[in-house]
PLY file of the C-alpha trace (Angstrom):
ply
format ascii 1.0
element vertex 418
property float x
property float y
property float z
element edge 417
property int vertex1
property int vertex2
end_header
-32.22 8.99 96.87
-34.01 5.36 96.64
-31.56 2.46 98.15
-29.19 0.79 95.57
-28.71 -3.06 97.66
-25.80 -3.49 95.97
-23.81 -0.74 96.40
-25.13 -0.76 99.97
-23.22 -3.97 100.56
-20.43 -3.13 98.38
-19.99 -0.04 101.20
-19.17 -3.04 103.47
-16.31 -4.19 101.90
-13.73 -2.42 103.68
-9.76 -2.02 102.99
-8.86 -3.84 106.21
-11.46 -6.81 104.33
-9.82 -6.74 101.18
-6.40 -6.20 102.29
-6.76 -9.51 104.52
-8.84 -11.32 101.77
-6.17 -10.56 99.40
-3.34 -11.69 101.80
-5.25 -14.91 102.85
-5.78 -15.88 99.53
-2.82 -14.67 97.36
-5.02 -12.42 94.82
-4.63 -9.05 94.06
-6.17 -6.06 96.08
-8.06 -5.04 92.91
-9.16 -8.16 91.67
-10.22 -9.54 95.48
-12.65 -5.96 95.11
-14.00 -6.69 92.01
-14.58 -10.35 92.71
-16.81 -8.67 96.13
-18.76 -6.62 93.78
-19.69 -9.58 91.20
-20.79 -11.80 94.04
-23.30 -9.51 95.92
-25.46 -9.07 92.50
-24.88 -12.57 91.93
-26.08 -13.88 95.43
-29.03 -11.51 95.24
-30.43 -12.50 91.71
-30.21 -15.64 92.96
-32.56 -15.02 95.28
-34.50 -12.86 93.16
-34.74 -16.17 90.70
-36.39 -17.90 93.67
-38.84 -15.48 94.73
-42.09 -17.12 92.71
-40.98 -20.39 94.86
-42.71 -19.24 98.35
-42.24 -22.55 99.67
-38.31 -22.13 99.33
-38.53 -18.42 100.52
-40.10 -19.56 103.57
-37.27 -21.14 104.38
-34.65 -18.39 103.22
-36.84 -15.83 105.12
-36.58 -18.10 108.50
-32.85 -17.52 107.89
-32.52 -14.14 106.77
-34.18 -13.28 110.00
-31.61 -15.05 112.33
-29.12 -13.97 110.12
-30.50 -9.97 110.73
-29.66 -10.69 114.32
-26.25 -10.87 114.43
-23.25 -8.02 114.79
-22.05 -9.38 111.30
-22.88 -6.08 109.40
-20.43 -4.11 112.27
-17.48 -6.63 111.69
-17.54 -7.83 108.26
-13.78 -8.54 108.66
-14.23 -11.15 111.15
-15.53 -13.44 108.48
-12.21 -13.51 106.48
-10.64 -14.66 109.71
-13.12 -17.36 110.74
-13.23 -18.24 106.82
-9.48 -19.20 107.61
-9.72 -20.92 110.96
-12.22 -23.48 108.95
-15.37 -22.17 108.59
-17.90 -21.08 111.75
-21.51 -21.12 112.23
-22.31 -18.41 110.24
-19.82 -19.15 107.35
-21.65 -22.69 106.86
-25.15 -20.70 107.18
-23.83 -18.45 104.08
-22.91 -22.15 102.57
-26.07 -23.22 103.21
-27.90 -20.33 102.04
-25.66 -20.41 98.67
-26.73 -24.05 98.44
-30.63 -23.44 98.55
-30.26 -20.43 96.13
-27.69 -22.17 92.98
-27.48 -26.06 94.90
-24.85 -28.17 92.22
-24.20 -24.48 90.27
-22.76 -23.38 93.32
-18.89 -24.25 91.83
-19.95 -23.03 88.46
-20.82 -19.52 89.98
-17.78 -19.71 91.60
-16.14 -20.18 88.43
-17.53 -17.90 86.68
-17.11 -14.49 89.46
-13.44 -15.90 88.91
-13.05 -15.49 85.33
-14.73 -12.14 85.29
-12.61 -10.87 88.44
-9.50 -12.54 87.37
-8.96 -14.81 90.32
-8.75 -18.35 90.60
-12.01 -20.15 90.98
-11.20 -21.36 94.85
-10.66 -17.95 95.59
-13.74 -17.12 94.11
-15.87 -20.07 96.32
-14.12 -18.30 99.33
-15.63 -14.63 98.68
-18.71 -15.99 98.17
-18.51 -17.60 101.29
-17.67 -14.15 102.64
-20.42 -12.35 100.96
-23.44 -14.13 101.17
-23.44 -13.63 105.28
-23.59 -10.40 104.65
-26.05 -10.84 102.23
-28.14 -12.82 104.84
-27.71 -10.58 107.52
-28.30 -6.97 105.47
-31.48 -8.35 104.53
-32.20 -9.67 107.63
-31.82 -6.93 109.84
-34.21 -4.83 107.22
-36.93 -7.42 107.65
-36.31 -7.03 111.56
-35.77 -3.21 111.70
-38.52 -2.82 108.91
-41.00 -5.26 109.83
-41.49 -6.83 106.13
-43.14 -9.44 105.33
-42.32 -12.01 103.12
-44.37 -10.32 100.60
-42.56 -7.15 101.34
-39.37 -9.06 100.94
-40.39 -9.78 97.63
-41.87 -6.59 96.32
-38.09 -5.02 97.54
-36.12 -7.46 96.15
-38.13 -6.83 92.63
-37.68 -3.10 93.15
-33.61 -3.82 92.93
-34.21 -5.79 89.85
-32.65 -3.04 87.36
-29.84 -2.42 90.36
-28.87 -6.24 90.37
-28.74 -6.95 86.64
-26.26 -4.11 86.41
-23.52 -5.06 88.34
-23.78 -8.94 87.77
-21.38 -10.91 85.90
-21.83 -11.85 82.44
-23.48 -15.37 81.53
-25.39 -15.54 84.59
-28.43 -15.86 83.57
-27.55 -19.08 81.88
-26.28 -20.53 85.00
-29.63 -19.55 86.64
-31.72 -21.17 83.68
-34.02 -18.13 82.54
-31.51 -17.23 79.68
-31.33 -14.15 80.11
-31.50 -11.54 83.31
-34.17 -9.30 81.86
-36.09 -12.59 82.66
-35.47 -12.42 86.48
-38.15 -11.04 89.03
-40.69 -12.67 87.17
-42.80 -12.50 90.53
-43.51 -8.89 88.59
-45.19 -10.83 86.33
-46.73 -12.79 89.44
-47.86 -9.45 90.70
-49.74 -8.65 87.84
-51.08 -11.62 87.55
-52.53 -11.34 91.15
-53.46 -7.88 90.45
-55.44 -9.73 87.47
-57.08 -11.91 89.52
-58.00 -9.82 91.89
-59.82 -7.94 89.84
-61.86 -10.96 88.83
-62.83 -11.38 92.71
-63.12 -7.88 93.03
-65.67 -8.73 89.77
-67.04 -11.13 91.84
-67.75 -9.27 95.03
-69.52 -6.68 92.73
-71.36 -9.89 91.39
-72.58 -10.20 94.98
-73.30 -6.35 95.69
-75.83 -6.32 92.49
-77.65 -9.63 93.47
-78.23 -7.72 96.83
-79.62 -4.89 95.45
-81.62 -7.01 92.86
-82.99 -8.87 96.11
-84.25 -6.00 97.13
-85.26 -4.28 94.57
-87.59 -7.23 94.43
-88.70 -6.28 97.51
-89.42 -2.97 96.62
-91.67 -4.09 93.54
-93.79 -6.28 96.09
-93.73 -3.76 98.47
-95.44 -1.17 95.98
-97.75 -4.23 94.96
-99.09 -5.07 98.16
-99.58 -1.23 98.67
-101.16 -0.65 95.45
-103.68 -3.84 96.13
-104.67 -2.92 99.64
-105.09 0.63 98.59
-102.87 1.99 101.11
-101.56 5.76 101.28
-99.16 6.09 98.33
-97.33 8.96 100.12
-95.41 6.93 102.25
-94.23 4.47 99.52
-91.58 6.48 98.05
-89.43 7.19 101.45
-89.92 3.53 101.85
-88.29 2.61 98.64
-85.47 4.32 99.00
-84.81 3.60 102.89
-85.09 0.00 101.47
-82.61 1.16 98.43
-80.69 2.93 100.95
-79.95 -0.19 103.64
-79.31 -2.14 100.76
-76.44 -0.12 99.26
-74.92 -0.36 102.78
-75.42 -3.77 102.88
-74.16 -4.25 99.37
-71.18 -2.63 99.82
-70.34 -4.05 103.45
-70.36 -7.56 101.79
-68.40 -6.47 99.06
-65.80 -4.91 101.86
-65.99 -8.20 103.67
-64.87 -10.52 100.58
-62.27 -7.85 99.03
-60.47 -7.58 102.45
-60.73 -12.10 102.78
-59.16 -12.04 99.51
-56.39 -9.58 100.48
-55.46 -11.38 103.21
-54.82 -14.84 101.09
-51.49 -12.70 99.49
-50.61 -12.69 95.94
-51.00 -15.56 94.08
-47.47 -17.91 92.58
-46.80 -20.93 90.59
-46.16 -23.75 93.19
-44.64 -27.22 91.00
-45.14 -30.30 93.18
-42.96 -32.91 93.07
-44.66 -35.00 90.41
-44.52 -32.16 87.82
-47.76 -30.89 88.51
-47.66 -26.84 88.70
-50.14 -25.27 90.62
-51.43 -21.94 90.72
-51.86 -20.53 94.52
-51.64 -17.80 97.37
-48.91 -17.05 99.26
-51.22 -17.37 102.41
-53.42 -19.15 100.84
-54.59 -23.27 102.72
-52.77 -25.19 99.38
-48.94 -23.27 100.73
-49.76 -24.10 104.37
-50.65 -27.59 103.91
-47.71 -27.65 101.77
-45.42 -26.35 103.97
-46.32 -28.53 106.49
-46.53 -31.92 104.49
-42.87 -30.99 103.16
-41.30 -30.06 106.66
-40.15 -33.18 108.51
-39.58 -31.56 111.69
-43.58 -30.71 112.40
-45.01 -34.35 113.34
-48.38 -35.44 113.10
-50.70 -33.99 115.85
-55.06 -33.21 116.41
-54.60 -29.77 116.92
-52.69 -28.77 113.50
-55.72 -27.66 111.40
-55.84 -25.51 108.23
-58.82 -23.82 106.98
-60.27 -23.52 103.76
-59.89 -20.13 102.18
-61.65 -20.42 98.73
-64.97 -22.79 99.85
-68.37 -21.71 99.89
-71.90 -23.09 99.89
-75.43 -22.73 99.36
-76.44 -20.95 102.34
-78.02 -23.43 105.23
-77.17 -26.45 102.38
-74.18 -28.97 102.22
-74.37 -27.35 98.16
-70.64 -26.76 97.35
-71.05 -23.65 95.05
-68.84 -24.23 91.54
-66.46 -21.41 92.76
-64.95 -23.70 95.02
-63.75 -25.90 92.49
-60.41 -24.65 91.72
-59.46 -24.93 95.61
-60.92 -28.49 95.70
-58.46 -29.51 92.63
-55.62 -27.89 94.07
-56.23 -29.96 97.37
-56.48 -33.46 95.11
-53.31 -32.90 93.11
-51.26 -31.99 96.67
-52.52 -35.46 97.99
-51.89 -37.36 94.69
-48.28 -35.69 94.84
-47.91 -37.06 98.35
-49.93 -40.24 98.25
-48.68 -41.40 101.64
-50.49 -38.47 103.25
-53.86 -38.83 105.17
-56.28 -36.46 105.93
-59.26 -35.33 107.94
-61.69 -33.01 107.58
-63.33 -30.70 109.93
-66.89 -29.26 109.45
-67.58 -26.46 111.46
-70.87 -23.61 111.90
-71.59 -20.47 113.46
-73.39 -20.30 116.55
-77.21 -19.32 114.77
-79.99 -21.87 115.06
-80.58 -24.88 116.44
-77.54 -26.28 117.87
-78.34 -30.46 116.22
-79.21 -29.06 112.69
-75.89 -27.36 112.93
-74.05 -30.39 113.80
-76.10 -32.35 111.09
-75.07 -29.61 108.51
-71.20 -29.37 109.34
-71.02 -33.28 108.85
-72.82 -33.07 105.83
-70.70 -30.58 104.28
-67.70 -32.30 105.61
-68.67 -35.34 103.91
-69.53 -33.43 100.77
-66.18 -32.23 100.19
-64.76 -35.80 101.00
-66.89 -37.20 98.04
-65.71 -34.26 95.76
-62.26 -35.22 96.89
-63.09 -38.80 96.08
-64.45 -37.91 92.30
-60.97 -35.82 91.46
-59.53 -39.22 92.08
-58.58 -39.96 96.11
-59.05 -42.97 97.33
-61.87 -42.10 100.12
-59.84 -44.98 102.44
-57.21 -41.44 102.49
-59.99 -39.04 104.35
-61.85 -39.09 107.57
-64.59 -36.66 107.70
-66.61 -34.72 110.94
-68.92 -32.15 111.68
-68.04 -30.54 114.72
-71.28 -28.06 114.22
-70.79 -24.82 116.48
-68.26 -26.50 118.42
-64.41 -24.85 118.32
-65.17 -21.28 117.00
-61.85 -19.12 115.53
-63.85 -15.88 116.28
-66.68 -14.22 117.67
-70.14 -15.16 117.03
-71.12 -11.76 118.26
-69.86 -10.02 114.78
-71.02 -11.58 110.92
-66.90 -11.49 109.81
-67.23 -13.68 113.28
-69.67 -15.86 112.12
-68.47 -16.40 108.86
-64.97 -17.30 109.74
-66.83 -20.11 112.28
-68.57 -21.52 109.21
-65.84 -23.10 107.51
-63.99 -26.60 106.73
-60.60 -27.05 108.08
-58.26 -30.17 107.44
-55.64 -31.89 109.19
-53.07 -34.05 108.18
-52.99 -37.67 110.10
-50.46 -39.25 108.34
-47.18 -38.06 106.52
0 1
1 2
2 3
3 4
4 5
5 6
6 7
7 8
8 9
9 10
10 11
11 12
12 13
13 14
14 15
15 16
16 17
17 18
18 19
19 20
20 21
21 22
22 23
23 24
24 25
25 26
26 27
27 28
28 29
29 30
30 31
31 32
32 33
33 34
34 35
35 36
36 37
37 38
38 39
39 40
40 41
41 42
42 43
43 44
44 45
45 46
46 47
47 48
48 49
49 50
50 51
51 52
52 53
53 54
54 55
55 56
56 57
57 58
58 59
59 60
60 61
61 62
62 63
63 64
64 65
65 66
66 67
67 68
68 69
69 70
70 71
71 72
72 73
73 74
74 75
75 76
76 77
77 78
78 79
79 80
80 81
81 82
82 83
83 84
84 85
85 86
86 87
87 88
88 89
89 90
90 91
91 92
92 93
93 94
94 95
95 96
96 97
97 98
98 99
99 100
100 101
101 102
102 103
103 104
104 105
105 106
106 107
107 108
108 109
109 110
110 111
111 112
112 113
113 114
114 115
115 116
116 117
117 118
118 119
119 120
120 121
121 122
122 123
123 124
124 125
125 126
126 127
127 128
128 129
129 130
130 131
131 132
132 133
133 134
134 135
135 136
136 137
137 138
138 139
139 140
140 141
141 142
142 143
143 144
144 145
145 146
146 147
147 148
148 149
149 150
150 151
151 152
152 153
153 154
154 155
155 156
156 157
157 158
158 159
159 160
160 161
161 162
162 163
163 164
164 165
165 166
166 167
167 168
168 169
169 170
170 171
171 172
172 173
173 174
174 175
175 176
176 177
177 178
178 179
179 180
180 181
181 182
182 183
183 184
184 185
185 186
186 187
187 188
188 189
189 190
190 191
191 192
192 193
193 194
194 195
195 196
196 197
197 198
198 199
199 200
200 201
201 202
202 203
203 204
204 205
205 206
206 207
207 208
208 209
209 210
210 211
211 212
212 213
213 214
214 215
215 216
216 217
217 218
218 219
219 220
220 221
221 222
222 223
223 224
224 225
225 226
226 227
227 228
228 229
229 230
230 231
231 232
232 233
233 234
234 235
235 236
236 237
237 238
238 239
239 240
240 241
241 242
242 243
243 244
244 245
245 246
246 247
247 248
248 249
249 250
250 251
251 252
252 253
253 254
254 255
255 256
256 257
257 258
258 259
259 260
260 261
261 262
262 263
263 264
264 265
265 266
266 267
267 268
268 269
269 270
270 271
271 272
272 273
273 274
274 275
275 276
276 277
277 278
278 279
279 280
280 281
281 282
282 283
283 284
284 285
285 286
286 287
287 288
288 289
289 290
290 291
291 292
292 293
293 294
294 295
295 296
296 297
297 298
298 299
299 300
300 301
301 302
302 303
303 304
304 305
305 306
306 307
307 308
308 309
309 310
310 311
311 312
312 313
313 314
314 315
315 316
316 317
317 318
318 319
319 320
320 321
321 322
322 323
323 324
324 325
325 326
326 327
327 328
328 329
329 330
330 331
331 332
332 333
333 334
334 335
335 336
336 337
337 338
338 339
339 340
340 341
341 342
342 343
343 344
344 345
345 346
346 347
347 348
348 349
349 350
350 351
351 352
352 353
353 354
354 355
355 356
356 357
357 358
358 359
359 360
360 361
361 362
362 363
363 364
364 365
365 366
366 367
367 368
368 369
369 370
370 371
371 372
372 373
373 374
374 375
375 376
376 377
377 378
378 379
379 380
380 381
381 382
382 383
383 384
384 385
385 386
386 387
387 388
388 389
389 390
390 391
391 392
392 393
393 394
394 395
395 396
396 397
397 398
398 399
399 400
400 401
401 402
402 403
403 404
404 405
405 406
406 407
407 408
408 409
409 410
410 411
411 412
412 413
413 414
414 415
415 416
416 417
């Protein structure tokens, strides 16, 4: 039978838990247990409701998995007892982690698991302060036991969806601000959307397979030319051709491989909002979240060995060309700088390890500067961005393997002033 989260949890609230609960806060035995079984839905579609904001799960992930290592799950009833001694460090965590999922609704969710349960509102805050460690440390010590990802996280929480909006109370989907429950998860939608898009670059790889084959079909055509014009033995051509037709389907489809698995890797895509308003449109493990993540953390300082790679850049090969598919990253960089305009950059310029070693140095600088200027025309004052080629310098791989090589050739960024 498929896991039900909240009836999981709810298998955690003991007698002995609501017996004491009950006696500690002068509710009824009934009412205490109903009041557990409104908050656990409650706490969990909050989450749910945050789960297209991957900078904010970052954080509640980092917690979750601290959370998963404690003994919490074994001795739920110790929390009613610290909850009554004034709190403890795991109490305030489940504070904290109420905070980041409702922040000011906090005391209207209270009141509103107390009118449904029939308690008093107080009594209500202090439950919730009781469940959502237990919340925090279930989920925790799945993503520890299970190994998930954040994006496996996700996809379970979304799985729960029709479990969560079930048991919750009624009206909170109006404290949440999507109106209506049937409206939460909408990283489904996310999914899909991802799925979408990923078909486009899937599109896109197959754009690449058929200009290989065209290439050498080309080939081909001059091959059987030359042939024809010198007069040589036509017996030969056809095992040729399709030798040549044959290397370049395995070619073809090894560069396909190649970009379907980069863009795998990047995550599904989400809608990031900045703090001016702006609402941008990128992947979970994508360069835009990790400079993001590191711009809005004020316990990472400034340093020369924090770099981030570009993910979505390309350019016309042995040229400083930007190809137009890198657009959409270089606009997503621009409106995270104008969002934090006290933020300076640098960028990196880097090659593989083919050719002569000056050109490369020449070509990483160029291309460096290139993207500086395109940063310039989306409207950054250039004074904002140093710029370097660092040709075949500091490779991130192999040079012995072409995924090596390609992963050298890339532009990276650091940030030199928060």
């Amino acid at each position: 039978m498929a896991t039900n989260i909240v009836d999981s949890l709810k298998s955690l609230v003991t007698p002995d838990l609501v017996l004491n609960t009950s006696s500690m806060l002068g509710e009824s035995s009934g009412n205490i247990s109903s009041a557990f079984g409104l908050s656990f839905p409650s706490i969990l579609a909050g989450l749910l409701n945050k789960s297209t904001d991957m900078s904010a799960m970052s954080g509640l992930y980092s917690m979750m998995q601290g959370a998963g290592t404690s003994n919490i799950l074994s001795d739920p009833g110790s929390l009613v007892s610290e909850l009554g001694a004034g709190g403890s460090g795991i109490i305030d965590q489940g504070k904290q982690f109420l905070s980041s999922l409702f922040g000011n609704k906090t005391a209207e969710l209270s009141t509103t698991i107390g009118s449904a349960a029939g308690i008093k509102s107080s009594s209500a805050s202090s439950i919730l302060a009781v469940a959502a460690p237990l919340v925090l440390s279930f989920l925790g010590n799945k993503v520890n036991t299970e190994g998930l990802g954040l994006s496996g996280l996700t996809s379970f929480l979304g799985s729960q969806k029709d479990n969560i909006i079930n048991a919750a109370p009624a009206g909170l989907g109006s404290l949440l601000g999507i109106g209506s429950l049937s409206n939460l998860g909408s990283s489904a939608a996310s999914a899909v959307k991802s799925t979408m898009e990923g078909t486009g670059k899937r599109a896109e790889s197959s754009t690449v397979r058929n200009l290989i084959l065209l290439a050498v079909g080309i080939l081909a055509v001059f091959f059987l030319w030359r042939s024809c014009n010198k007069k040589e033995d036509m017996s030969t051509v056809p095992s040729t051709v399709d030798s040549l037709a044959n290397k370049a389907e395995t070619m073809a489809d090894s560069a396909a491989s190649m970009a379907s698995d980069a863009l795998a890797k990047l995550g599904a895509f989400f809608k990031k909002k900045l703090p001016n308003g702006i609402e941008l449109n990128i992947p979970e493990m994508g360069i835009e979240n990790k400079l993001l993540a590191f711009i809005e953390d004020t316990s990472k300082p400034v340093d020369k060995t924090t770099w981030f790679s570009f993910d979505r850049l390309t350019f016309e090969t042995g040229s400083a060309v930007l190809k137009p598919e890198s657009e959409e990253q270089l606009k997503n960089i621009a409106e995270i700088l104008k969002a934090y305009p006290n933020v300076e950059v640098k960028l990196g310029g880097y090659t593989d390890n083919v050719g002569d070693a000056a050109t490369n140095l020449k070509l990483s600088a160029d291309r460096a500067n290139n993207v500086k200027a395109e940063l310039e025309k989306l409207g950054i004052d250039g004074k904002r961005i140093a710029a370097e080629g660092y040709g075949q310098d500091h490779p991130v791989a192999s040079n012995d393997t072409e995924e090596g090589k390609a992963q050298n050739r890339r532009i990276d960024i650091r940030v030199t002033k928060k």
